[in-house]
C-alpha positions in Angstrom: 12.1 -37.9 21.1 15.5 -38.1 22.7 16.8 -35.9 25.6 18.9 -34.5 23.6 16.2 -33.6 21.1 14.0 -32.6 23.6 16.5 -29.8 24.9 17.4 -29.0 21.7 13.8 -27.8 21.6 13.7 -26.5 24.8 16.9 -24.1 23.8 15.4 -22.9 20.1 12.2 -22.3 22.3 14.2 -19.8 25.0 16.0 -18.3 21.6 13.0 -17.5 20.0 11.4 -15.9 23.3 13.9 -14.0 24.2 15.3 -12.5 21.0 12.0 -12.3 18.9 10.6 -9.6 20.4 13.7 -7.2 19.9 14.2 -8.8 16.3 10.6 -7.6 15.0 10.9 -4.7 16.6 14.4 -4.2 14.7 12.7 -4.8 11.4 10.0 -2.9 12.2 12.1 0.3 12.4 14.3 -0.8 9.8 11.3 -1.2 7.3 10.0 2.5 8.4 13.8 4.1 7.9 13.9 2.1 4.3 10.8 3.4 3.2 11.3 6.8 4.4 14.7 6.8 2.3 13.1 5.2 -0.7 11.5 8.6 -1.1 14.4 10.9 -1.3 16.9 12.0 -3.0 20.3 12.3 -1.8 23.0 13.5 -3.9 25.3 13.9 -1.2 24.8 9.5 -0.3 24.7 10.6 3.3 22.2 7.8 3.8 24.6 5.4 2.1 24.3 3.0 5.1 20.7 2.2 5.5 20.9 -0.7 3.7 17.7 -3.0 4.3 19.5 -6.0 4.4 21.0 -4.8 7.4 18.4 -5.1 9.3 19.3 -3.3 12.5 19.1 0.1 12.1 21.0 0.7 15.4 24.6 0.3 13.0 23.4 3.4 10.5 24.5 6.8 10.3 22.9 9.3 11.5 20.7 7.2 13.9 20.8 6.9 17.8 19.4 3.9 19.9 19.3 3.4 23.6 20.7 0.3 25.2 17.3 -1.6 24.4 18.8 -0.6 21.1 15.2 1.1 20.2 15.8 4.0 18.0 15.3 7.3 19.7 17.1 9.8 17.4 17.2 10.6 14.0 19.9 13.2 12.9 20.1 14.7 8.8 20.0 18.3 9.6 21.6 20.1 6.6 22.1 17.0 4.5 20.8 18.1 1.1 17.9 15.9 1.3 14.9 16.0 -0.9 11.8 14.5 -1.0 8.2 13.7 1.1 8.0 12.7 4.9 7.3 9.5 4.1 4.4 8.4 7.1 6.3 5.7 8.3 8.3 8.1 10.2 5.7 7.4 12.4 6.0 3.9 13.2 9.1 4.7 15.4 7.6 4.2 18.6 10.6 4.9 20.5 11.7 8.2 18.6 12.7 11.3 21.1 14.3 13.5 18.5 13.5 13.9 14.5 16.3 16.5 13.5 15.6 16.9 9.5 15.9 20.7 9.4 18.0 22.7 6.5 16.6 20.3 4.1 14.6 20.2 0.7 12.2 18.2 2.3 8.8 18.9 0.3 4.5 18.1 0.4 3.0 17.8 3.6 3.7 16.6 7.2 2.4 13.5 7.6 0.0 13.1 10.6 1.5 9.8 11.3 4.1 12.0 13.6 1.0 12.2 16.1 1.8 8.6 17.3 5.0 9.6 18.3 4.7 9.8 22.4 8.2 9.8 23.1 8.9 12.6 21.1 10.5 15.5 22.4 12.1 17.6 19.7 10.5 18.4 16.5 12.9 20.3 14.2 11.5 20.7 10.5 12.3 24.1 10.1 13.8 25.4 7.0 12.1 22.7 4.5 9.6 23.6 1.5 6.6 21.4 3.7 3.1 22.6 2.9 0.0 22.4 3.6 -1.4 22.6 7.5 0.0 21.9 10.6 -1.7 18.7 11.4 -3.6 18.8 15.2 -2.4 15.3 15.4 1.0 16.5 16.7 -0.9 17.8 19.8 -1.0 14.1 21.0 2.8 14.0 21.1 2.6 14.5 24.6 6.6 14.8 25.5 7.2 17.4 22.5 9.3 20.2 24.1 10.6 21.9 21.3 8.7 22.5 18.0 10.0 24.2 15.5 8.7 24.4 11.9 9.1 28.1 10.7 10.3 28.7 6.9 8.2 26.5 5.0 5.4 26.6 2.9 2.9 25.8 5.5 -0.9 27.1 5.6 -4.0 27.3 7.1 -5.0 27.4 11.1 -2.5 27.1 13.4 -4.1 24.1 16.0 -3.4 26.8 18.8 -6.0 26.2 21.3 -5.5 22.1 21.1 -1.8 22.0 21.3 -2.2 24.6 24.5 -4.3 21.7 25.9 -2.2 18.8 25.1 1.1 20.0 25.2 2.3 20.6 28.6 5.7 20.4 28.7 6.4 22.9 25.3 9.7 24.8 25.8 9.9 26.7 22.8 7.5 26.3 19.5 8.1 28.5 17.3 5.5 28.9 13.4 6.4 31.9 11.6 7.8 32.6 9.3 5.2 30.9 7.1 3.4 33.7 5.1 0.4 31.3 4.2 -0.3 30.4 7.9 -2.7 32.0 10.0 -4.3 31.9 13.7 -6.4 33.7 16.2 -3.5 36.5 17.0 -2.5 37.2 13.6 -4.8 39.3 11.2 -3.5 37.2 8.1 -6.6 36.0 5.9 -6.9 32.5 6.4 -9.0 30.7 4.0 -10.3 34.2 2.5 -11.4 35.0 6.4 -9.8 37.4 8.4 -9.6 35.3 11.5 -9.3 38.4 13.9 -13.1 39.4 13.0 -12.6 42.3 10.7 -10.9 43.2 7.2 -7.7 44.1 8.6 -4.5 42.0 6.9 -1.2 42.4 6.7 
């Protein structure tokens, strides 16, 4: 091999290590943002600029990315939006704010979010979600604002493990969410009043 072959090498070699790293990552979030659009329905096209085949995610509407171009926000509050949290939402490692309130977003939150250790601000209020609130958010260990009320939500309220886990908590706020229940509300929660008698409201 030839010198200049050799540093021809030498300079694909130094590409590939430097930019690889930040190019997976790129398609990494890019595949998690396609396959939680792939899910929804969105009359209004507001996600008319995730297109896969662009594969950094960093150029889209409504997303944010610091200046290791990582994606740290995700905005679509009041977007008409329809459709599941697809668990991928998970996979964004980075993520500090998921913003999808004043949606139509339906089924259940997926416990995928627990991964997210960045994550500071959970805003899913005003949705039709059901089902419980999964503990697994109690291991997203920077969450300072959680806010899930008006939804469909049921079931215990993880009280006791989120007041162990999560620290830094400015405001959380549950209710309303007539199906839920926990240790200082009287609602029946799985056809048992959780406060130790037959009292319900």
């Amino acid at each position: 091999m030839g010198y200049v072959g050799f540093m021809s090498w030498v300079v694909l070699w130094f590409i590939l290590m430097v930019h690889s790293p930040r190019g997976c990552s790129a398609n990494h979030e890019s595949d998690a943002l396609s396959a939680f659009k792939d899910g929804l329905q969105d009359p209004n096209r507001v996600l008319r600029s995730w297109d896969p085949t662009y594969t950094d995610p960093c150029v889209w509407f409504h997303i944010t990315c610091n200046s290791a171009n990582a994606v740290i926000r995700v905005d679509l509050m009041n977007a008409g939006l329809s459709g599941p949290l697809a668990k991928e939402l998970g996979d964004l490692a980075d993520l500090q704010y998921l913003e999808l309130y004043g949606n139509n977003f339906n089924g259940p939150i997926p416990v995928e979010l627990g991964k997210l250790k960045k994550l500071e601000s959970l805003d899913l209020f005003s949705n039709h979600l059901s089902g419980p609130i999964p503990w697994q958010l109690g291991n997203c260990w920077s969450l300072k604002f959680l806010r899930l009320q008006n939804n469909d939500l049921s079931g215990r309220v993880p009280v006791e493990y989120f007041a162990m886990h999560l620290r830094h908590l400015k405001q959380v706020v549950f209710y309303p969410n007539r199906k839920l229940c926990d240790p200082f509300r009287c609602y029946v929660c799985n056809g048992k009043p959780p406060c130790g008698n037959n009292h319900t409201k």
